[in-house]
C-alpha positions as CSV (number, residue, x, y, z in Angstrom):
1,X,5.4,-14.9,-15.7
2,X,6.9,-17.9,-17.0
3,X,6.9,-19.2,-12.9
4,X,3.2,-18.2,-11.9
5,X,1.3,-19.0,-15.0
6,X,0.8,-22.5,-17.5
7,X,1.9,-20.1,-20.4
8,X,4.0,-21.0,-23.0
9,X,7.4,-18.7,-23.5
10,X,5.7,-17.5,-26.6
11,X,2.5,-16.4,-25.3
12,X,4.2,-14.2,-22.9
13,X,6.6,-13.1,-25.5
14,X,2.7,-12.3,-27.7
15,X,1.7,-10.2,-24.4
16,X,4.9,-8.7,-23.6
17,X,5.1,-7.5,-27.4
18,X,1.3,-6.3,-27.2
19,X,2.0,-4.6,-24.2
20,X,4.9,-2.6,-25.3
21,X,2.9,-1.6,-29.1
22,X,0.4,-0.6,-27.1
23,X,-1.4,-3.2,-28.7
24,X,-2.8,-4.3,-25.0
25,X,-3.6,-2.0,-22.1
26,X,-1.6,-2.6,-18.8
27,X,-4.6,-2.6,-17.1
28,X,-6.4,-5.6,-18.9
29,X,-2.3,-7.1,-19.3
30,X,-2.4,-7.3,-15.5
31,X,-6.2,-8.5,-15.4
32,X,-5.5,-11.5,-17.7
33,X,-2.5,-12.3,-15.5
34,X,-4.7,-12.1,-12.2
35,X,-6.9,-14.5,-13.7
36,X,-4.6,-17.0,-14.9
37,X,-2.9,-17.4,-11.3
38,X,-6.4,-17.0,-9.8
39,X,-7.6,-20.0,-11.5
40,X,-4.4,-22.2,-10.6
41,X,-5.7,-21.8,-7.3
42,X,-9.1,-21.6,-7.4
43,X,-10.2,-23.0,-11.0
44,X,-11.7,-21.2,-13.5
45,X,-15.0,-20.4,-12.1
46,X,-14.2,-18.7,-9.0
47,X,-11.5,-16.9,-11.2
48,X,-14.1,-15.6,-13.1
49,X,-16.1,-14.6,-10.1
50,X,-13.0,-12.5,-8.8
51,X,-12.4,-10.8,-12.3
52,X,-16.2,-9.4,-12.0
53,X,-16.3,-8.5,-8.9
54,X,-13.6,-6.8,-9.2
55,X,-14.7,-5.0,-12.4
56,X,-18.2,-4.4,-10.6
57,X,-16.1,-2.3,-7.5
58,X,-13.2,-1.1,-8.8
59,X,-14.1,-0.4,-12.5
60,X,-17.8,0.3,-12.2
61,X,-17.9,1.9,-8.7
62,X,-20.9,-0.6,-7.6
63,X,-21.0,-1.3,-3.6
64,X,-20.0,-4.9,-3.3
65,X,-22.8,-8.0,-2.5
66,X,-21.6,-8.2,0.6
67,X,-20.7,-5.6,3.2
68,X,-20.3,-5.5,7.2
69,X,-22.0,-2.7,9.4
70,X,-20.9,-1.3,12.7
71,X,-22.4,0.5,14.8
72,X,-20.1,3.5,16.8
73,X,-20.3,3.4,20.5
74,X,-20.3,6.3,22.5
75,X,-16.7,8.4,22.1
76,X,-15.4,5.5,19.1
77,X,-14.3,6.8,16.1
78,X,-13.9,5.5,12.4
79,X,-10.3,4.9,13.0
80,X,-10.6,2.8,16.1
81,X,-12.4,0.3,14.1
82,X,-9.8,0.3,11.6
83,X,-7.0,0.4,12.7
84,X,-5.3,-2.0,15.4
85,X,-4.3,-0.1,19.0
86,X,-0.5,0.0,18.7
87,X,-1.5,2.1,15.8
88,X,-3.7,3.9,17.3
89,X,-1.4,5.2,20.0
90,X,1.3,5.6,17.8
91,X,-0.8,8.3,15.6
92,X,-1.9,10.0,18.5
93,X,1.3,10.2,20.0
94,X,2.4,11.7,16.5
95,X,-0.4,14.0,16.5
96,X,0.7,15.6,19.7
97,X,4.4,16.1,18.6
Protein backbone atom coordinates (compact mmCIF):
# COMPACT_ATOMS: atom_id res chain seq x y z
CA UNK A 1 0.00 0.00 0.00
CA UNK A 2 2.84 2.10 0.91
CA UNK A 3 3.58 2.30 -3.29
CA UNK A 4 0.00 3.09 -4.58
CA UNK A 5 -1.41 5.31 -1.96
CA UNK A 6 -0.19 9.07 -0.13
CA UNK A 7 -0.56 7.15 3.19
CA UNK A 8 1.68 7.40 5.85
CA UNK A 9 3.38 3.93 7.21
CA UNK A 10 1.13 4.40 10.24
CA UNK A 11 -2.11 4.75 8.67
CA UNK A 12 -1.63 1.54 6.89
CA UNK A 13 -0.24 -0.04 9.95
CA UNK A 14 -4.11 1.67 11.66
CA UNK A 15 -5.90 -0.36 8.72
CA UNK A 16 -3.91 -3.33 8.62
CA UNK A 17 -4.48 -3.60 12.57
CA UNK A 18 -8.28 -2.87 12.04
CA UNK A 19 -8.50 -5.27 9.45
CA UNK A 20 -7.04 -8.09 11.28
CA UNK A 21 -9.41 -7.24 14.84
CA UNK A 22 -11.96 -7.30 12.74
CA UNK A 23 -12.30 -3.79 13.60
CA UNK A 24 -12.77 -2.96 9.62
CA UNK A 25 -14.51 -5.16 7.04
CA UNK A 26 -12.31 -6.37 4.02
CA UNK A 27 -14.86 -5.23 1.95
CA UNK A 28 -14.98 -1.48 2.92
CA UNK A 29 -10.73 -2.09 3.69
CA UNK A 30 -10.52 -2.64 -0.14
CA UNK A 31 -13.24 0.17 -0.90
CA UNK A 32 -11.19 2.84 0.93
CA UNK A 33 -8.14 1.60 -0.91
CA UNK A 34 -9.90 1.81 -4.47
CA UNK A 35 -10.71 5.28 -3.70
CA UNK A 36 -7.48 6.44 -2.56
CA UNK A 37 -5.72 5.24 -5.94
CA UNK A 38 -8.89 6.25 -7.82
CA UNK A 39 -8.45 9.79 -6.82
CA UNK A 40 -4.48 9.88 -7.58
CA UNK A 41 -5.73 9.46 -10.97
CA UNK A 42 -8.73 10.95 -11.25
CA UNK A 43 -9.10 13.43 -8.14
CA UNK A 44 -11.41 13.21 -5.65
CA UNK A 45 -14.64 13.90 -7.31
CA UNK A 46 -14.66 11.30 -10.01
CA UNK A 47 -13.30 8.98 -7.13
CA UNK A 48 -16.29 9.51 -5.44
CA UNK A 49 -18.45 9.02 -8.47
CA UNK A 50 -16.71 5.47 -9.02
CA UNK A 51 -17.24 4.48 -5.25
CA UNK A 52 -21.19 5.09 -5.81
CA UNK A 53 -21.62 3.67 -8.70
CA UNK A 54 -20.17 1.00 -7.72
CA UNK A 55 -22.21 0.73 -4.47
CA UNK A 56 -25.42 1.52 -6.61
CA UNK A 57 -24.49 -1.92 -9.03
CA UNK A 58 -22.72 -4.11 -7.19
CA UNK A 59 -23.98 -3.51 -3.57
CA UNK A 60 -27.51 -2.31 -4.25
CA UNK A 61 -28.24 -4.37 -7.46
CA UNK A 62 -29.52 -1.04 -9.37
CA UNK A 63 -29.11 -1.27 -13.39
CA UNK A 64 -26.39 1.33 -14.12
CA UNK A 65 -27.23 5.06 -15.79
CA UNK A 66 -25.99 4.04 -18.66
CA UNK A 67 -26.40 0.84 -20.72
CA UNK A 68 -25.89 -0.26 -24.49
CA UNK A 69 -28.75 -2.27 -26.41
CA UNK A 70 -28.36 -4.67 -29.27
CA UNK A 71 -30.45 -6.00 -31.27
CA UNK A 72 -29.95 -10.01 -32.38
CA UNK A 73 -29.86 -10.66 -36.00
CA UNK A 74 -31.34 -13.55 -37.51
CA UNK A 75 -29.25 -16.98 -36.24
CA UNK A 76 -26.81 -14.56 -33.66
CA UNK A 77 -26.66 -15.56 -30.36
CA UNK A 78 -25.72 -13.81 -26.94
CA UNK A 79 -22.37 -15.23 -27.04
CA UNK A 80 -21.44 -13.89 -30.47
CA UNK A 81 -21.74 -10.54 -29.20
CA UNK A 82 -19.66 -11.22 -26.40
CA UNK A 83 -17.21 -12.91 -27.03
CA UNK A 84 -14.47 -12.29 -29.81
CA UNK A 85 -14.42 -15.12 -32.84
CA UNK A 86 -11.23 -17.03 -32.08
CA UNK A 87 -13.21 -17.69 -29.00
CA UNK A 88 -15.95 -18.47 -30.51
CA UNK A 89 -14.57 -21.31 -32.61
CA UNK A 90 -12.51 -22.45 -29.95
CA UNK A 91 -15.77 -23.32 -27.70
CA UNK A 92 -17.43 -24.75 -30.41
CA UNK A 93 -14.77 -26.84 -31.44
CA UNK A 94 -14.73 -27.93 -27.57
CA UNK A 95 -18.27 -28.48 -27.64
CA UNK A 96 -18.02 -31.09 -30.34
CA UNK A 97 -15.13 -33.05 -28.66
Amino acid sequence: MQLVTRWSPKEIETLVKDIASGGIHPRDAKMKLAHEITSIFYGDADAKSAEETFVRMFQQKEAPDEMAEYQLQAGQTFWMLCLPRKWRKARARHALD
